[in-house]
C-alpha positions as CSV (number, residue, x, y, z in Angstrom):
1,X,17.1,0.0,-2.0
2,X,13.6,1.1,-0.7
3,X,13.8,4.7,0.6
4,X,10.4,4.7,2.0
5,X,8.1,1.7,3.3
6,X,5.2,3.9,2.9
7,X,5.1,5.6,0.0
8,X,2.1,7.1,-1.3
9,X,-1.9,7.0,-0.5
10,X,-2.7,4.3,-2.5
11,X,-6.5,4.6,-2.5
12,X,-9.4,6.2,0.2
13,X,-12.1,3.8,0.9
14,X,-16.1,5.4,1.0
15,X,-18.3,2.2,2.6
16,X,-21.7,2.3,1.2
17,X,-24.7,-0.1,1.5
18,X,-26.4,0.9,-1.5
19,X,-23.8,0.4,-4.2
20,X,-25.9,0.9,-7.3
21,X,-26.9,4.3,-6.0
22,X,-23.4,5.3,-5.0
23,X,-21.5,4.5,-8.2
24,X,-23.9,5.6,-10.3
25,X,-23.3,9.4,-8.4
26,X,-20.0,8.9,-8.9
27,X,-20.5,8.6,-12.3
28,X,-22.5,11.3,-12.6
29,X,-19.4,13.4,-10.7
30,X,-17.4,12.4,-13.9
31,X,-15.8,9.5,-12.9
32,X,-15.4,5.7,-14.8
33,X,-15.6,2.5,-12.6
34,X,-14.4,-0.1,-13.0
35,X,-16.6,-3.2,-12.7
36,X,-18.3,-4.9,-9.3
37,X,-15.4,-6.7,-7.8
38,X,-15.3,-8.9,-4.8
39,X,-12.6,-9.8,-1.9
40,X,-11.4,-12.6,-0.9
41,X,-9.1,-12.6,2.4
42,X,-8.0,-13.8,5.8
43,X,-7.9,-11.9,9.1
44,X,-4.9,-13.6,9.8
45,X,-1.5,-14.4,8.1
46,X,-1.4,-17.2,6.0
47,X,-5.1,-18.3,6.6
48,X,-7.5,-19.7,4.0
49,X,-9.1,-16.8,2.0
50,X,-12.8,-16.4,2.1
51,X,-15.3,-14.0,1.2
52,X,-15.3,-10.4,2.8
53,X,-19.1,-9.4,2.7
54,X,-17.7,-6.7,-0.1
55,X,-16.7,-6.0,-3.1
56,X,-15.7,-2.3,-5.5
57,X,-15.6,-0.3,-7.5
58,X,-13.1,2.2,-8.1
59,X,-12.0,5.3,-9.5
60,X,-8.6,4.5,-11.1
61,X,-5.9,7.2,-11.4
62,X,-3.0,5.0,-12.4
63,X,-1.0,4.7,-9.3
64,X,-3.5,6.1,-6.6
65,X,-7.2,5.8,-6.7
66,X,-10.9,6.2,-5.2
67,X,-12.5,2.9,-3.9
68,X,-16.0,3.0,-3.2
69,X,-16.2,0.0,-1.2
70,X,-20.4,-1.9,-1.3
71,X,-21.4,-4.0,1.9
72,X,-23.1,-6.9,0.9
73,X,-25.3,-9.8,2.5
74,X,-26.7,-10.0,6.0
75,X,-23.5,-9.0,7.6
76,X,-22.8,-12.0,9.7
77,X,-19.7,-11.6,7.8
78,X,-17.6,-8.7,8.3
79,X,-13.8,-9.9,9.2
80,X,-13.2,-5.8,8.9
81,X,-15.4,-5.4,11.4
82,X,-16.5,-2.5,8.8
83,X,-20.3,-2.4,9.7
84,X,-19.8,-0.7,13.2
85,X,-18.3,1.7,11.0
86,X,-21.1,2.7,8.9
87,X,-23.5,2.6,12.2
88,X,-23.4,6.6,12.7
89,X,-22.9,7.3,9.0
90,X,-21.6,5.8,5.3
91,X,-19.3,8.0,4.1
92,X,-15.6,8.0,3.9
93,X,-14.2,5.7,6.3
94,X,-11.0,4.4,5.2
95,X,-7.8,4.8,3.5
96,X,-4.9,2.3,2.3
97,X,-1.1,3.7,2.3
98,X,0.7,2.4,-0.5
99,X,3.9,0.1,0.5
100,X,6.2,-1.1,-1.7
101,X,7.6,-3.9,1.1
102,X,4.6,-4.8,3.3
103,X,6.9,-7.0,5.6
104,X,9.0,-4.1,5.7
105,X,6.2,-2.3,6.5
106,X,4.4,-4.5,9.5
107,X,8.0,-4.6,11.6
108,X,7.8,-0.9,11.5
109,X,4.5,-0.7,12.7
110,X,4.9,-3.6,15.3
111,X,8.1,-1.9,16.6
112,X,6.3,1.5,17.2
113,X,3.3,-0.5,18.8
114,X,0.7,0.8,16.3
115,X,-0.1,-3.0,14.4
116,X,-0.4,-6.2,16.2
117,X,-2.2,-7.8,12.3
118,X,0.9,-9.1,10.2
119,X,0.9,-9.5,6.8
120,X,-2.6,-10.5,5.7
121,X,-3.3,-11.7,2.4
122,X,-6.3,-10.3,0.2
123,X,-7.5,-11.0,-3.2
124,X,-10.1,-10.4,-5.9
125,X,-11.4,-11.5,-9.5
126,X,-11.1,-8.6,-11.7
127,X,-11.9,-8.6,-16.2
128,X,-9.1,-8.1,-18.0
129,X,-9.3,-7.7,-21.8
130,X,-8.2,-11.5,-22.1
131,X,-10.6,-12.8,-19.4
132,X,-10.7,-12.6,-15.5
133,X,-7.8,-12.5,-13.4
134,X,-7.1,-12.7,-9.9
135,X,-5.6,-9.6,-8.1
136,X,-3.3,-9.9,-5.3
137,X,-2.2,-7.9,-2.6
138,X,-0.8,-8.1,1.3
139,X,-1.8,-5.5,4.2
140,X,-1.1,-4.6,6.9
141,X,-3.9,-3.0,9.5
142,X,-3.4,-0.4,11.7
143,X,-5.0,-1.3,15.1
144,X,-8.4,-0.1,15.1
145,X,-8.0,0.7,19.5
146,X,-5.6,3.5,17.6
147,X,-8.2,4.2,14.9
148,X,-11.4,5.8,15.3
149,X,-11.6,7.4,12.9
150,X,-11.6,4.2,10.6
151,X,-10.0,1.2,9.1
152,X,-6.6,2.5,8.0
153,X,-3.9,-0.1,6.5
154,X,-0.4,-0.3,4.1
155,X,-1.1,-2.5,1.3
156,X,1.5,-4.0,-0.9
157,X,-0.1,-4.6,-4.8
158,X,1.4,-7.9,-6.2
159,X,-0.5,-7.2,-9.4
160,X,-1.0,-3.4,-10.1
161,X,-1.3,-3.8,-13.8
162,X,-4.4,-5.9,-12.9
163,X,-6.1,-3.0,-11.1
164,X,-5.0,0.3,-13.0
165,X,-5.4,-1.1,-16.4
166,X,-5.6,1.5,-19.6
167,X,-8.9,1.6,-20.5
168,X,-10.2,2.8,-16.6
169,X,-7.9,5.6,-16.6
170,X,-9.9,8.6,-18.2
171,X,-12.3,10.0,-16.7
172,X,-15.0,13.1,-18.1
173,X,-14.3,15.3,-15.3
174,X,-10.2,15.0,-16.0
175,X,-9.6,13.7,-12.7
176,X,-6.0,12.5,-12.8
177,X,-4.8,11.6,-9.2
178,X,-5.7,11.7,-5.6
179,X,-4.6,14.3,-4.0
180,X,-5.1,14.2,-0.3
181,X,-7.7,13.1,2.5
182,X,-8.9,15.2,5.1
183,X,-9.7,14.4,8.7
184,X,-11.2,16.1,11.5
185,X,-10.5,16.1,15.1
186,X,-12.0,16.8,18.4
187,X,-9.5,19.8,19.4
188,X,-8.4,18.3,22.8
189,X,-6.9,15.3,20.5
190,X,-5.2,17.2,17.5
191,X,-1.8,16.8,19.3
192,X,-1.7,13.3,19.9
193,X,-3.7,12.5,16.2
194,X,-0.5,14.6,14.4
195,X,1.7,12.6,16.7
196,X,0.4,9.5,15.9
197,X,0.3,9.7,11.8
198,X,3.7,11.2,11.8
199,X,4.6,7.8,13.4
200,X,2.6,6.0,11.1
201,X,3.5,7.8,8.1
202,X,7.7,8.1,9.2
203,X,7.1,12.1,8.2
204,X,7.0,15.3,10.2
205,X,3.9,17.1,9.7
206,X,3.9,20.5,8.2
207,X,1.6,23.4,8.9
208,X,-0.3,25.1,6.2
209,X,-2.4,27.6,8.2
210,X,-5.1,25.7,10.4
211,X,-4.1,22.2,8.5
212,X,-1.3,19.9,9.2
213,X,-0.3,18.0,6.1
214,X,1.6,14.9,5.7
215,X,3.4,15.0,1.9
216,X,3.8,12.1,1.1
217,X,5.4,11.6,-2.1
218,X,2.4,10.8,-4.0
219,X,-0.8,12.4,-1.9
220,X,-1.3,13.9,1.5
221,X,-2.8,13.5,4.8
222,X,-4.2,16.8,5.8
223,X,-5.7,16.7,9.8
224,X,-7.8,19.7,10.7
225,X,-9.0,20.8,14.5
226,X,-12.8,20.7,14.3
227,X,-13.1,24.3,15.3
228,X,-11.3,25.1,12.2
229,X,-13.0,22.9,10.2
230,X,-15.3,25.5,9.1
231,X,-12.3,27.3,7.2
232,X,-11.2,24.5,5.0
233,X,-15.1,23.4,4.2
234,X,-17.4,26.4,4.9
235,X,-20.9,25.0,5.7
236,X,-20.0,20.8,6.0
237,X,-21.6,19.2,9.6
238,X,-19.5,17.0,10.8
239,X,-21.9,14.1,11.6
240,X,-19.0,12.4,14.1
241,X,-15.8,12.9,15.8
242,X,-13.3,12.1,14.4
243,X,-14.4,12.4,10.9
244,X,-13.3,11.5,8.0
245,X,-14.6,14.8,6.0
246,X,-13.2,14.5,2.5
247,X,-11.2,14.1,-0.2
248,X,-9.3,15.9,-3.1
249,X,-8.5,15.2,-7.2
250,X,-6.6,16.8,-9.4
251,X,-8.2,17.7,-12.5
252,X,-6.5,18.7,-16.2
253,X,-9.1,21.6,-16.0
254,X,-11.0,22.7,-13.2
255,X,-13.5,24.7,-15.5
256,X,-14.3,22.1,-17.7
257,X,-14.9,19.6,-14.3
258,X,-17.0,22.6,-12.7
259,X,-19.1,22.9,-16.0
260,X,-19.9,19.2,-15.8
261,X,-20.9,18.9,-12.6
262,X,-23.1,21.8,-12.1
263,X,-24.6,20.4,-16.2
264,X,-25.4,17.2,-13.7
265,X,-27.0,19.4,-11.2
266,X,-24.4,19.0,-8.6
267,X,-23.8,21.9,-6.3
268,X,-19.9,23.5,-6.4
269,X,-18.7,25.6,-4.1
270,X,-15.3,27.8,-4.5
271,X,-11.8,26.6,-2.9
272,X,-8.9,28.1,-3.6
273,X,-7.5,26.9,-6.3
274,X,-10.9,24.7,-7.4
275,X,-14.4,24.1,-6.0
276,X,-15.7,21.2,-3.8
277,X,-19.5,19.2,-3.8
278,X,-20.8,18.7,0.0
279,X,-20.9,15.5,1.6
280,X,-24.6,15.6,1.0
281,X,-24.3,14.9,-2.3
282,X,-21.0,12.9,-2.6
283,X,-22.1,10.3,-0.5
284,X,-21.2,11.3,3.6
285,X,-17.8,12.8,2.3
286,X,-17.1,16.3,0.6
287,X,-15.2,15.7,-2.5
288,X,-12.8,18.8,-3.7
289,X,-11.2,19.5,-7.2
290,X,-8.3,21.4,-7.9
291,X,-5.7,21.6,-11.2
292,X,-3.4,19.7,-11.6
Protein backbone atom coordinates (compact mmCIF):
# COMPACT_ATOMS: atom_id res chain seq x y z
CA UNK A 1 0.00 0.00 0.00
CA UNK A 2 1.42 3.55 -1.01
CA UNK A 3 1.32 5.79 2.05
CA UNK A 4 2.30 8.83 0.19
CA UNK A 5 1.75 9.87 -3.58
CA UNK A 6 4.38 12.33 -3.12
CA UNK A 7 7.16 11.21 -1.51
CA UNK A 8 10.30 12.93 -1.65
CA UNK A 9 12.10 15.94 -3.83
CA UNK A 10 13.25 13.93 -6.43
CA UNK A 11 15.60 16.44 -8.12
CA UNK A 12 15.74 20.71 -8.38
CA UNK A 13 16.13 21.86 -11.85
CA UNK A 14 18.84 25.08 -12.56
CA UNK A 15 18.05 26.16 -16.50
CA UNK A 16 21.19 27.38 -18.12
CA UNK A 17 22.02 28.43 -21.70
CA UNK A 18 25.54 27.95 -21.45
CA UNK A 19 25.97 24.39 -20.35
CA UNK A 20 29.69 23.83 -20.69
CA UNK A 21 30.27 26.83 -18.47
CA UNK A 22 27.67 25.71 -15.89
CA UNK A 23 28.74 22.11 -15.36
CA UNK A 24 32.03 22.71 -15.41
CA UNK A 25 31.32 25.17 -12.08
CA UNK A 26 29.63 22.56 -10.71
CA UNK A 27 32.42 20.50 -11.01
CA UNK A 28 34.59 22.76 -9.68
CA UNK A 29 31.92 22.92 -6.45
CA UNK A 30 32.91 19.24 -6.04
CA UNK A 31 30.38 17.64 -7.82
CA UNK A 32 30.44 14.45 -10.69
CA UNK A 33 28.02 14.70 -13.67
CA UNK A 34 26.90 12.58 -15.33
CA UNK A 35 27.10 12.83 -19.09
CA UNK A 36 25.04 15.30 -21.70
CA UNK A 37 21.71 13.68 -21.85
CA UNK A 38 18.75 14.67 -24.00
CA UNK A 39 14.75 14.44 -23.58
CA UNK A 40 12.46 13.20 -25.42
CA UNK A 41 8.62 13.86 -24.55
CA UNK A 42 5.04 14.91 -25.29
CA UNK A 43 2.99 17.79 -23.80
CA UNK A 44 0.23 15.61 -23.82
CA UNK A 45 -0.68 12.05 -22.68
CA UNK A 46 -0.01 9.37 -24.86
CA UNK A 47 1.47 11.62 -27.69
CA UNK A 48 4.48 10.83 -29.88
CA UNK A 49 7.76 11.78 -28.08
CA UNK A 50 9.99 14.34 -29.69
CA UNK A 51 12.83 16.33 -28.80
CA UNK A 52 12.53 18.94 -25.81
CA UNK A 53 15.17 21.68 -26.86
CA UNK A 54 17.29 20.18 -23.64
CA UNK A 55 19.12 17.87 -22.34
CA UNK A 56 21.38 17.30 -18.50
CA UNK A 57 23.42 16.84 -16.50
CA UNK A 58 23.11 15.89 -13.06
CA UNK A 59 24.40 15.61 -9.73
CA UNK A 60 23.32 12.10 -8.51
CA UNK A 61 22.66 11.41 -4.86
CA UNK A 62 21.15 8.00 -5.13
CA UNK A 63 17.53 8.62 -4.62
CA UNK A 64 17.34 12.56 -4.97
CA UNK A 65 19.57 14.63 -7.11
CA UNK A 66 20.71 18.07 -8.72
CA UNK A 67 19.71 18.55 -12.47
CA UNK A 68 21.34 21.20 -14.24
CA UNK A 69 19.06 21.37 -17.09
CA UNK A 70 21.14 23.12 -20.86
CA UNK A 71 18.68 24.97 -23.37
CA UNK A 72 19.63 24.05 -26.67
CA UNK A 73 18.92 25.29 -30.39
CA UNK A 74 17.10 28.33 -31.51
CA UNK A 75 14.20 27.81 -29.15
CA UNK A 76 11.40 27.42 -31.54
CA UNK A 77 11.06 24.46 -29.50
CA UNK A 78 10.29 24.67 -25.97
CA UNK A 79 7.00 22.37 -25.18
CA UNK A 80 8.02 23.57 -21.25
CA UNK A 81 7.57 26.78 -22.23
CA UNK A 82 10.99 27.01 -20.19
CA UNK A 83 12.61 30.01 -22.09
CA UNK A 84 10.18 32.70 -20.58
CA UNK A 85 11.60 31.32 -17.60
CA UNK A 86 15.11 32.22 -18.03
CA UNK A 87 14.02 35.75 -19.55
CA UNK A 88 14.64 37.77 -16.20
CA UNK A 89 17.41 35.34 -15.04
CA UNK A 90 19.01 31.54 -15.33
CA UNK A 91 19.19 30.18 -12.20
CA UNK A 92 17.08 27.78 -10.27
CA UNK A 93 13.79 27.46 -11.72
CA UNK A 94 12.38 24.17 -11.18
CA UNK A 95 11.87 21.27 -9.03
CA UNK A 96 10.42 17.59 -9.63
CA UNK A 97 8.52 15.85 -6.51
CA UNK A 98 9.20 12.35 -6.47
CA UNK A 99 5.92 9.98 -6.84
CA UNK A 100 5.90 6.60 -6.56
CA UNK A 101 2.21 6.32 -8.51
CA UNK A 102 2.04 9.24 -10.93
CA UNK A 103 -1.70 8.35 -11.81
CA UNK A 104 -2.19 8.35 -8.28
CA UNK A 105 -0.64 11.45 -8.24
CA UNK A 106 -2.49 13.52 -11.24
CA UNK A 107 -6.17 12.59 -9.67
CA UNK A 108 -4.99 14.26 -6.59
CA UNK A 109 -3.86 17.22 -8.25
CA UNK A 110 -6.87 17.36 -10.76
CA UNK A 111 -9.30 16.96 -7.68
CA UNK A 112 -7.70 19.87 -5.78
CA UNK A 113 -7.70 22.02 -9.16
CA UNK A 114 -3.98 22.54 -9.14
CA UNK A 115 -3.13 20.15 -12.68
CA UNK A 116 -5.12 20.13 -15.73
CA UNK A 117 -1.58 18.02 -17.66
CA UNK A 118 -2.19 14.19 -17.11
CA UNK A 119 0.24 11.78 -17.15
CA UNK A 120 2.83 12.84 -19.64
CA UNK A 121 5.43 10.64 -20.87
CA UNK A 122 9.26 11.63 -20.95
CA UNK A 123 12.32 9.88 -21.93
CA UNK A 124 16.11 10.08 -22.48
CA UNK A 125 19.24 8.05 -23.84
CA UNK A 126 21.56 7.68 -21.07
CA UNK A 127 25.44 5.25 -21.05
CA UNK A 128 25.32 2.51 -19.07
CA UNK A 129 28.40 0.30 -18.55
CA UNK A 130 26.85 -2.17 -21.19
CA UNK A 131 25.91 0.50 -23.75
CA UNK A 132 23.08 3.18 -23.91
CA UNK A 133 19.83 2.81 -22.59
CA UNK A 134 16.72 4.53 -22.59
CA UNK A 135 15.30 6.13 -19.39
CA UNK A 136 11.77 6.34 -18.64
CA UNK A 137 9.68 8.30 -16.62
CA UNK A 138 5.83 9.89 -16.40
CA UNK A 139 5.00 13.53 -14.87
CA UNK A 140 2.76 15.20 -13.92
CA UNK A 141 2.89 19.37 -14.27
CA UNK A 142 1.69 21.58 -11.97
CA UNK A 143 -0.23 24.40 -13.73
CA UNK A 144 2.15 27.13 -14.45
CA UNK A 145 -1.18 30.00 -13.90
CA UNK A 146 -0.42 28.45 -10.17
CA UNK A 147 3.33 28.65 -10.63
CA UNK A 148 5.45 31.59 -10.96
CA UNK A 149 7.76 30.83 -9.49
CA UNK A 150 8.66 28.03 -12.05
CA UNK A 151 7.95 24.74 -13.72
CA UNK A 152 7.13 22.49 -10.78
CA UNK A 153 5.96 18.59 -11.50
CA UNK A 154 5.66 14.86 -9.70
CA UNK A 155 7.56 12.49 -11.73
CA UNK A 156 7.25 8.78 -11.55
CA UNK A 157 11.01 6.96 -12.54
CA UNK A 158 10.25 3.69 -14.43
CA UNK A 159 13.94 3.13 -14.56
CA UNK A 160 15.81 4.63 -11.52
CA UNK A 161 18.70 2.26 -11.79
CA UNK A 162 19.32 3.84 -15.23
CA UNK A 163 19.72 7.34 -13.70
CA UNK A 164 21.43 6.86 -10.15
CA UNK A 165 23.84 4.26 -11.29
CA UNK A 166 27.11 3.47 -8.98
CA UNK A 167 29.83 4.92 -10.49
CA UNK A 168 27.94 8.76 -10.39
CA UNK A 169 27.40 8.54 -6.81
CA UNK A 170 30.64 10.09 -5.15
CA UNK A 171 31.31 13.23 -5.27
CA UNK A 172 34.77 15.24 -3.90
CA UNK A 173 32.89 17.60 -1.84
CA UNK A 174 30.95 14.44 -0.02
CA UNK A 175 27.69 15.63 -1.04
CA UNK A 176 25.36 12.87 -0.24
CA UNK A 177 21.61 14.05 -0.72
CA UNK A 178 19.48 17.04 -1.35
CA UNK A 179 18.32 18.45 1.34
CA UNK A 180 15.80 21.16 0.65
CA UNK A 181 14.88 24.11 -1.82
CA UNK A 182 14.34 27.47 -0.84
CA UNK A 183 11.79 29.95 -2.19
CA UNK A 184 11.04 33.47 -1.72
CA UNK A 185 7.94 35.32 -1.65
CA UNK A 186 6.52 38.69 -2.10
CA UNK A 187 5.15 39.11 1.72
CA UNK A 188 1.52 39.97 0.69
CA UNK A 189 1.52 36.26 -0.90
CA UNK A 190 3.30 34.08 1.81
CA UNK A 191 -0.19 32.93 3.05
CA UNK A 192 -1.66 31.75 0.01
CA UNK A 193 2.06 30.27 -1.34
CA UNK A 194 2.13 27.97 2.24
CA UNK A 195 -1.45 27.26 1.47
CA UNK A 196 -1.01 26.24 -1.83
CA UNK A 197 2.25 23.74 -1.35
CA UNK A 198 0.65 22.21 1.63
CA UNK A 199 -2.10 21.22 -0.92
CA UNK A 200 0.39 20.24 -3.34
CA UNK A 201 2.61 18.45 -1.03
CA UNK A 202 -0.65 16.73 1.23
CA UNK A 203 1.60 18.16 4.37
CA UNK A 204 1.02 20.85 6.95
CA UNK A 205 3.77 23.26 6.97
CA UNK A 206 5.90 23.79 9.99
CA UNK A 207 7.52 26.92 11.24
CA UNK A 208 11.16 27.11 11.95
CA UNK A 209 11.59 30.82 12.89
CA UNK A 210 10.96 33.08 9.75
CA UNK A 211 10.83 29.63 7.34
CA UNK A 212 7.98 27.43 6.73
CA UNK A 213 9.21 23.96 5.88
CA UNK A 214 7.52 21.14 4.29
CA UNK A 215 9.40 17.61 5.51
CA UNK A 216 8.93 15.59 3.34
CA UNK A 217 10.24 12.30 3.96
CA UNK A 218 13.20 12.52 1.87
CA UNK A 219 13.99 16.62 1.50
CA UNK A 220 12.17 19.82 2.26
CA UNK A 221 10.46 22.70 0.83
CA UNK A 222 11.38 25.69 2.88
CA UNK A 223 9.25 29.19 1.73
CA UNK A 224 10.70 32.34 3.20
CA UNK A 225 8.77 36.03 3.17
CA UNK A 226 11.24 38.27 1.18
CA UNK A 227 11.60 40.69 4.09
CA UNK A 228 13.14 37.90 5.88
CA UNK A 229 14.96 36.65 3.29
CA UNK A 230 17.96 38.50 4.49
CA UNK A 231 18.16 36.20 7.67
CA UNK A 232 18.38 32.87 5.98
CA UNK A 233 20.95 34.25 3.19
CA UNK A 234 22.65 37.44 4.48
CA UNK A 235 23.68 39.62 1.47
CA UNK A 236 21.81 37.43 -1.72
CA UNK A 237 19.55 40.06 -4.18
CA UNK A 238 16.71 38.58 -5.06
CA UNK A 239 16.73 39.33 -8.90
CA UNK A 240 12.66 38.37 -9.06
CA UNK A 241 9.62 37.71 -7.17
CA UNK A 242 8.99 34.99 -6.42
CA UNK A 243 12.37 33.43 -6.42
CA UNK A 244 13.68 30.47 -6.50
CA UNK A 245 16.88 31.39 -4.16
CA UNK A 246 18.59 28.12 -3.42
CA UNK A 247 19.29 24.99 -2.52
CA UNK A 248 20.91 22.73 0.21
CA UNK A 249 23.34 19.22 0.31
CA UNK A 250 24.33 17.23 2.88
CA UNK A 251 27.85 16.62 3.11
CA UNK A 252 29.90 13.64 5.11
CA UNK A 253 32.19 16.60 6.20
CA UNK A 254 31.45 20.14 5.93
CA UNK A 255 35.27 21.06 6.61
CA UNK A 256 36.67 18.97 4.13
CA UNK A 257 33.70 20.51 1.41
CA UNK A 258 34.56 24.11 2.80
CA UNK A 259 38.41 23.45 2.26
CA UNK A 260 37.67 22.43 -1.35
CA UNK A 261 35.76 25.02 -2.35
CA UNK A 262 37.52 27.95 -1.05
CA UNK A 263 41.10 25.63 -2.65
CA UNK A 264 38.76 26.40 -5.99
CA UNK A 265 38.45 29.97 -5.12
CA UNK A 266 34.87 29.88 -4.34
CA UNK A 267 33.62 32.25 -1.78
CA UNK A 268 31.80 30.46 1.65
CA UNK A 269 29.98 32.08 3.80
CA UNK A 270 28.89 30.64 7.52
CA UNK A 271 25.26 28.99 8.15
CA UNK A 272 24.47 27.33 10.96
CA UNK A 273 25.38 24.21 10.80
CA UNK A 274 27.55 24.67 7.36
CA UNK A 275 28.39 27.52 4.89
CA UNK A 276 26.69 28.47 1.59
CA UNK A 277 28.41 30.07 -2.08
CA UNK A 278 26.15 33.09 -3.41
CA UNK A 279 24.11 32.81 -6.34
CA UNK A 280 26.82 34.77 -8.18
CA UNK A 281 28.92 32.10 -8.29
CA UNK A 282 26.64 28.99 -8.34
CA UNK A 283 24.94 29.98 -11.28
CA UNK A 284 21.62 32.47 -10.27
CA UNK A 285 20.97 30.23 -7.14
CA UNK A 286 22.85 30.11 -3.67
CA UNK A 287 23.94 26.67 -3.00
CA UNK A 288 24.25 25.73 0.93
CA UNK A 289 26.14 22.73 2.63
CA UNK A 290 25.51 21.28 5.81
CA UNK A 291 26.49 17.65 7.54
CA UNK A 292 24.89 15.05 7.17
Amino acid sequence: MIARDIDRIDHSVLYTTDMDATAATYERLGFTLSPLSMHMGSDRPGGERAPMGAGNRCALFGRTYLELLGLFGDGSVDPWNIRPLIAEYEGLHGYSFGSPDAELTEKRLRAAGLSASGVLPLQRDVDTPTGVATARFQAVHLDRALTPEGLIHAAQHLTPELIHQPRYLEHANGATDLHSVLLVVDDSQIGAVVTRYALVLDVAPVAEGPLHVFALPAGRVEIVAVSDFGAVRPDEPVPALPYMAGQTVTVKDVASARKLLQGNGFTTRDLPGGFFVGAAQACGAALAFQAA
